[in-house]
N, C-alpha and C positions, 0 to 999 in steps of 0.2 A: 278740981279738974284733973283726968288723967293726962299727961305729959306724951306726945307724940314722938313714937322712937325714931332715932335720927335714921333720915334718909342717907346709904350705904350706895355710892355710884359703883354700875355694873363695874365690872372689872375688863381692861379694853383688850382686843380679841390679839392673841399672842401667836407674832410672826415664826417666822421655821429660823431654824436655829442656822448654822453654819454647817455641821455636821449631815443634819439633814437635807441643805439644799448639796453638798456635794455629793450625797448618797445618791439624788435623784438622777443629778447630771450624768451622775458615771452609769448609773442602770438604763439614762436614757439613751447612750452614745451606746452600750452594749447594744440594745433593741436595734438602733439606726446600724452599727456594723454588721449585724445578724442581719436585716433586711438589704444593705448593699450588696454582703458576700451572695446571698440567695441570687439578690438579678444578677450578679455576675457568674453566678454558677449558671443560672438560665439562658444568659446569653452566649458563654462558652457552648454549651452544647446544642445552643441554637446553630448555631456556628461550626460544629463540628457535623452538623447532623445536615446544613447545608451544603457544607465542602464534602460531604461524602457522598449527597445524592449527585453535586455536580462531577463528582467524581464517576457517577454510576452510568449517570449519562455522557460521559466522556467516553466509559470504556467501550459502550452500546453504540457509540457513531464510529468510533474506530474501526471499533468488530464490521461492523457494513462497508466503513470506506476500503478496508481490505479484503472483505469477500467479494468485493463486486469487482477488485480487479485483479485477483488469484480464479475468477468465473468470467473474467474478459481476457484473458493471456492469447499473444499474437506471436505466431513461428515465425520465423524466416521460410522463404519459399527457396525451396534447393536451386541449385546452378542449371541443372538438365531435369526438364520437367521430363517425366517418363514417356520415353520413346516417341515423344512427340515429334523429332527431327529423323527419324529413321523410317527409310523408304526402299522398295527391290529393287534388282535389278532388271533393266529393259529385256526388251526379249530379244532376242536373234534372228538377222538376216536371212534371206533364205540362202542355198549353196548353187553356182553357176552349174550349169547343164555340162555333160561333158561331150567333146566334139569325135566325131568320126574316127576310124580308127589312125593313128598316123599323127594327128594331127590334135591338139588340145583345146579344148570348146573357151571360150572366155568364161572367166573365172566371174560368179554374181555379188550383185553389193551388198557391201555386210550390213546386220540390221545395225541400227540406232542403240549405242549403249545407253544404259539406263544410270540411272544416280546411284552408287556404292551402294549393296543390302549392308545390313547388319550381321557382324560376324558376334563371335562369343563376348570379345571383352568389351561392346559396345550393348550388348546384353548387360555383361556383369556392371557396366558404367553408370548403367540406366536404373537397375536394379536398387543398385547401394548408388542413391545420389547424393553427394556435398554439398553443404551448406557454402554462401559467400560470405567468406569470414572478413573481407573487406571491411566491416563496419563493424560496431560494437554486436554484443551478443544480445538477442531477444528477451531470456530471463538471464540472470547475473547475480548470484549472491557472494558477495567481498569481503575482505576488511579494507578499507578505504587508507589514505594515509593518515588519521589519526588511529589507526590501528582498530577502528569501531565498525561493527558488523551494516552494512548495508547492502536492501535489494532492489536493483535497478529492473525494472521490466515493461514490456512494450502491452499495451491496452489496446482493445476496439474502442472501448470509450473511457476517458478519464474517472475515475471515482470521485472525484471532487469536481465544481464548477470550476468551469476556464475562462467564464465571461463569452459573451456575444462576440462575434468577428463584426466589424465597423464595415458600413457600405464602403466606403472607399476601398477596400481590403479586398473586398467580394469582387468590385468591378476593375482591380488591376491584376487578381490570380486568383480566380473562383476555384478552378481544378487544383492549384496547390492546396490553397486555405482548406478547402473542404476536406482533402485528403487528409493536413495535419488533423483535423476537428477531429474526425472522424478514427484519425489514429495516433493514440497518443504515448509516447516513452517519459516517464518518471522514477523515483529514485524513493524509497523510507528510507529513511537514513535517520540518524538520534544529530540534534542540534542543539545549542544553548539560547534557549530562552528563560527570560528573569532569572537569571542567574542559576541556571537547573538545566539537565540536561530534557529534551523533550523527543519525542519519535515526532515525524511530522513527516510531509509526504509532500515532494518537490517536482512540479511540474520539469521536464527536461527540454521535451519537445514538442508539441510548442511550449514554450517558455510562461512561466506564470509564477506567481506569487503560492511560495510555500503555506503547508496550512497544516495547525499544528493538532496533533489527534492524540498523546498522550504527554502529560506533564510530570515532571519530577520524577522520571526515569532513573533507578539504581543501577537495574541490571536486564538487559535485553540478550536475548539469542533466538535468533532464525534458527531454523535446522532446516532441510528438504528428504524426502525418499526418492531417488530417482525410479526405482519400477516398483509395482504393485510384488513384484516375486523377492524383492531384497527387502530387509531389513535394517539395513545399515541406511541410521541418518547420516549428513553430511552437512559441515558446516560452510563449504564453498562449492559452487555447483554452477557451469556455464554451460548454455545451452543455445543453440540457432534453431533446428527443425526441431517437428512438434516429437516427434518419437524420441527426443534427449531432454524432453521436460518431468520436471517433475510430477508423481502420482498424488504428494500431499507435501500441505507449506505447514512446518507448525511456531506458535511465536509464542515466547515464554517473559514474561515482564514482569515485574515488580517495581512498586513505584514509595517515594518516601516519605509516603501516608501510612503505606503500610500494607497497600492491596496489592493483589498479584493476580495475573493472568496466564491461563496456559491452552491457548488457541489453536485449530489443528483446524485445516482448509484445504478442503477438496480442487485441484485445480478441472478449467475447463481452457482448450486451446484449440485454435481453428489457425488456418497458416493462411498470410498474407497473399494476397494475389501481385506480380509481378507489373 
């Protein structure tokens, strides 16, 4: 009988060594820090790519809340509206008859004087009229007491909402109310908001709640041109009637993102009615 060769058990299946499983782990944490850094690079420039467009449309509402009110500018109306008080004088009496010889006819009755005419400097008065400097000035570019450029100016209509006037408001001064609505003085001025400086645009008069139109301001400057025939800008420039306004607003910003703007504005001004 041939003898059966001895059965030989498989050999049993051989785990990872030491060396091996800390090879994987460190290749595996490289793969997972490679994939974290990614989303985070992804979402940074998510991130920057939305603070820039919020950024884009910050500058584009600005740009409108200031043209609409450099295209709404309100003058003061002068002291002497033109020659509207200036009147002739009456005419004259007829002269009494003279009497007989010898003897003197009674003298006849003068006519009715007339209201004072206008002589030259009541011309010249009327011509070149004055503003009532009584009250603040209609446009106003300053530097405020923190030494920071600000322009104050009188609107036909606010550029921002001012909110609804409340019935009650309406039915104890509807001729005030409507007047303020209708005509409103506000201020741009740079403010600190979140700890940053911001341009933002403050209701005066009527009074309201500031609203803020550019963020992270570094460095702002107005300039104005008073006439179309100068060239010289001006960094302060106050003005009551409309012939002392300026021909163009221009507003140069840079903010600490990094963007900058340099905006030039046509103005438009109609003078307030008395």
């Amino acid at each position: 009988m041939r003898r059966r060769p001895p059965i030989v058990p498989a050999p049993a299946p051989r785990g990872f060594t030491l060396i091996e499983l800390m090879l994987a782990v460190s290749l595996s944490l490289i793969v997972v820090g490679a994939a974290l850094a990614l989303i985070g690079l992804l979402a940074a420039a998510d991130r920057q790519t939305g603070a820039r467009f919020d950024h884009v449309v910050e500058q584009a509402g600005s740009q409108e809340v200031i043209r609409r009110a450099m295209q709404s500018l309100v003058a003061a109306p002068p002291k002497d509206q033109a020659l509207g008080g200036l009147q002739n004088t009456g005419p004259t009496g007829p002269t009494g008859a003279t009497g007989p010889t010898g003897t003197t006819g009674a003298t006849g009755p003068s006519g009715a004087t007339g209201p004072t005419g206008p002589t030259g400097a009541d011309l010249l008065s009327a011509l070149t009229a004055e503003p009532d400097t009584s009250g603040p000035p209609h446009f106003d570019l300053f530097r405020d007491g923190r030494d920071l450029p600000a322009l104050e100016v009188v609107v036909s209509l606010s550029p921002t909402p001012i909110g609804r006037p409340r019935a009650a408001d309406l039915a104890r001064d509807p001729e005030g109310l409507m007047k303020r609505v209708s005509r409103a003085r506000g201020r741009f001025e740079l403010d600190e908001v979140d700890q940053s400086w911001s341009l933002v645009w403050r209701p005066i008069d009527p009074s309201g709640e500031k609203t803020v139109l550019l963020r992270g301001v570094t460095r702002l400057e107005w300039w104005v041109l008073p006439t179309a025939t100068k060239e010289n800008w001006l960094e302060v420039h106050a003005a009551y009637l409309a012939e002392d306004f300026p021909v163009a607003v221009r507003l140069i910003v840079e903010t600490a993102g990094g963007g900058g703007v340099d905006w030039l504005f046509e103005t438009n001004v109609i003078t307030e009615r008395q």
